[in-house]
C-alpha positions as CSV (number, residue, x, y, z in Angstrom):
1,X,0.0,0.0,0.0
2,X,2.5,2.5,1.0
3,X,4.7,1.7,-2.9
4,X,1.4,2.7,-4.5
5,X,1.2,6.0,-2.1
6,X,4.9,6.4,-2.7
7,X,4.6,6.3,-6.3
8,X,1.7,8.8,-6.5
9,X,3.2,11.3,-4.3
10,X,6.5,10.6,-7.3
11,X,3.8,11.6,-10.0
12,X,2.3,14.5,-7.7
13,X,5.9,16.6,-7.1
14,X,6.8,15.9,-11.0
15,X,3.3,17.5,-11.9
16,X,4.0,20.3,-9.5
17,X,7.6,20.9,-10.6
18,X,5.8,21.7,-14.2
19,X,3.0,24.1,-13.0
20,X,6.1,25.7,-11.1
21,X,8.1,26.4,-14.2
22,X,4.5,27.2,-16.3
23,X,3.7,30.1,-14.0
24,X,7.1,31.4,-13.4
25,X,7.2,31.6,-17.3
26,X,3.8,32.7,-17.3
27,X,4.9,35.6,-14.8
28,X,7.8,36.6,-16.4
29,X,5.7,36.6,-20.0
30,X,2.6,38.3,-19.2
31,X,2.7,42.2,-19.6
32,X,0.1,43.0,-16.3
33,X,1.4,43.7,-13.0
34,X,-1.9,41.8,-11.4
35,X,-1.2,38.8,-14.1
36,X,2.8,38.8,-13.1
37,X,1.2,38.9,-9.0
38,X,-1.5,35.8,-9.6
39,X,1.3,33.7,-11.6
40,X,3.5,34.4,-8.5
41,X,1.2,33.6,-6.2
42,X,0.9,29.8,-7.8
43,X,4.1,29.5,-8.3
44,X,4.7,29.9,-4.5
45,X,2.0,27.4,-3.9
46,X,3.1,25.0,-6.3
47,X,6.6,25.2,-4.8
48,X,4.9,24.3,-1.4
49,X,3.4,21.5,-2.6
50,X,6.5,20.1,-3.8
51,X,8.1,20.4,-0.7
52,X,5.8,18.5,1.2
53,X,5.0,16.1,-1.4
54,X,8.9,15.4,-1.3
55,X,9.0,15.3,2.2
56,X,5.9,12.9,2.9
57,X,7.5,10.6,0.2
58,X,10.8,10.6,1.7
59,X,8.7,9.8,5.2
60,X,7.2,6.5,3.7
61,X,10.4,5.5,1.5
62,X,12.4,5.5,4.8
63,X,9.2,3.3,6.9
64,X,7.5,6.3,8.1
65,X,4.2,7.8,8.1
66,X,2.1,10.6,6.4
67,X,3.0,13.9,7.9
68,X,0.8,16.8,8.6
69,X,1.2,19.3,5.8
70,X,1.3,22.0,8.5
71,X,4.2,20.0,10.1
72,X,6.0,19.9,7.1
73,X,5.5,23.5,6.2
74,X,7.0,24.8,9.8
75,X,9.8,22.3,9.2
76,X,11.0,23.5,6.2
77,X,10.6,27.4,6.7
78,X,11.9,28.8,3.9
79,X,14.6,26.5,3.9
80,X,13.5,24.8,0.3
81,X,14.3,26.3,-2.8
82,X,12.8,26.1,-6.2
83,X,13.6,23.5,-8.8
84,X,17.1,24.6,-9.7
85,X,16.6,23.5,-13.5
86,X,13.1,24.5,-15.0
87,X,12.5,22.3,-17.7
88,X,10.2,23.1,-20.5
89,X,7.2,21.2,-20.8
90,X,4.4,21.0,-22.8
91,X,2.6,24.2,-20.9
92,X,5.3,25.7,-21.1
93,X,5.5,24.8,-25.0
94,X,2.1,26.3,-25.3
95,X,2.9,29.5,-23.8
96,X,5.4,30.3,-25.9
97,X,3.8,29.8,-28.9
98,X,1.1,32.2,-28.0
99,X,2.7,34.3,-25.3
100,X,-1.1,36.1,-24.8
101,X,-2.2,36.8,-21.2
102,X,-5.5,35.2,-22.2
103,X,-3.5,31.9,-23.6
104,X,-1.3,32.1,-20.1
105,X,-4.6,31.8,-18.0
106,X,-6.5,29.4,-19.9
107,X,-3.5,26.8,-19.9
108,X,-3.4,27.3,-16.5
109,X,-7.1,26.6,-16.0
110,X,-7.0,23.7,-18.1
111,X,-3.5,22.3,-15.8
112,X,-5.5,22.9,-12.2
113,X,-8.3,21.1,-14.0
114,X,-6.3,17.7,-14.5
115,X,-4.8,18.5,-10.4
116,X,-7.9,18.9,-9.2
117,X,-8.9,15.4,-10.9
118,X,-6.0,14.2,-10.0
119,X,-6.4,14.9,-6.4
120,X,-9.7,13.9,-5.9
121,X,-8.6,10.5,-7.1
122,X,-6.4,9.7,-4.6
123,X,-8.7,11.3,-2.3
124,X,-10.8,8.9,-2.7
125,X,-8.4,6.0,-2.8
126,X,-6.6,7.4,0.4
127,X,-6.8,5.0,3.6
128,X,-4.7,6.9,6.0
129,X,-6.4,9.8,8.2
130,X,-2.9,11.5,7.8
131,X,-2.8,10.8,3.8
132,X,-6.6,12.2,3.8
133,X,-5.8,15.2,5.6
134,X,-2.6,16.6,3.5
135,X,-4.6,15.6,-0.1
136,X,-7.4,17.4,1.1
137,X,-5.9,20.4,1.8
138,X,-3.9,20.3,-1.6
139,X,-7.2,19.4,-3.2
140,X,-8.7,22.5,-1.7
141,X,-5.9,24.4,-2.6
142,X,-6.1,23.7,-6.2
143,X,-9.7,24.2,-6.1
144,X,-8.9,27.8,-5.3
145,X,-6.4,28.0,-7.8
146,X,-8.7,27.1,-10.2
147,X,-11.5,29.3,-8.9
148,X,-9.1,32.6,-9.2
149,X,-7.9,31.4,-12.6
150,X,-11.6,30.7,-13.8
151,X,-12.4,35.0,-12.5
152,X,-9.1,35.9,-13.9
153,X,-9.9,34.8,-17.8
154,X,-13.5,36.2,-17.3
155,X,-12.3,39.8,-16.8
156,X,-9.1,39.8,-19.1
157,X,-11.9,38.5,-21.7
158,X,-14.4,40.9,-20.7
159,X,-12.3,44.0,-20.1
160,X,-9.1,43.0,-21.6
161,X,-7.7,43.6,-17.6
162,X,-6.9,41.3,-15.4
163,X,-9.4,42.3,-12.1
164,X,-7.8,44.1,-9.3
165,X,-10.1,42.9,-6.7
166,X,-10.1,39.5,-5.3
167,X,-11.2,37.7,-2.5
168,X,-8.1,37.1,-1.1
169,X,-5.2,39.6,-1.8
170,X,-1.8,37.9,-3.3
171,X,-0.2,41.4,-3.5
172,X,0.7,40.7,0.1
173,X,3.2,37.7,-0.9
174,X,5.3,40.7,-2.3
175,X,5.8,42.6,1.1
């Protein structure tokens, strides 16, 4: 049981690793200061998740158990850094052949479609209260990423903006 959750959390952090590198391209390709701020925003996130994702697979590979995301967040404190080669990738690919800020939002819509999927799958295959806990909150989290991206491409399509109102502020991440 714990190879298959293993392997999963293996296919999880290499997923993350490419909505990493999409929205750090998509940040530094977009022309909008709010579009550059949102693609930060999930970049940061994504770069989360790969952290704990790593560190809960190192946990099991080693005999351990599921660790609180929370646990593994205070733990590493800044002390993870990014991917330190971005690959391309086939988002990534996309974005560059149409570098438009509507093109950068609905790829990323269409990637935190196939995590929230994703997700929700091994929600539902999860035994571990531990292993529900942490896939839940990254489920949720996508969710939201999803829900911003989904408001996003409504305005840029409907004002040619991106909206400078949300529900949650991400212009804090830069102070």
């Amino acid at each position: 049981m714990k190879e298959k959750a293993i392997e999963n959390l293996k296919i999880a952090v290499r997923t993350e690793i490419k909505g990493y590198s999409f929205y750090i391209t998509a940040s530094n390709t977009v022309k909008d200061e709010h579009g550059k701020t949102v693609f930060h925003h999930l970049a940061k996130e994504e770069l989360e998740h790969i952290n704990v994702l790593t560190a809960i697979g190192k946990s099991l590979e080693i005999g351990g158990n599921w660790l609180a995301y929370q646990d593994v967040v205070a733990l590493d404190s800044g002390k993870s850094s990014a991917p330190i080669f971005m690959e391309e990738n086939e988002l990534t690919k996309r974005l560059k052949e149409n570098p438009t800020e509507l093109n950068a939002v609905t790829i990323a819509m269409g990637a935190e479609e196939k995590a929230v999927d994703f997700y929700s799958g091994l929600l539902k295959a999860a035994s571990e209260p531990d292993e529900k806990t942490v896939l839940g909150k990254i489920l949720d989290m996508e969710k939201n990423h999803l829900k911003l991206l989904r408001w996003e491409r409504e305005s840029v399509i409907h004002t040619g903006f991106w909206a400078d109102f949300m529900e949650f502020s991400v212009e804090k991440d830069l102070e």
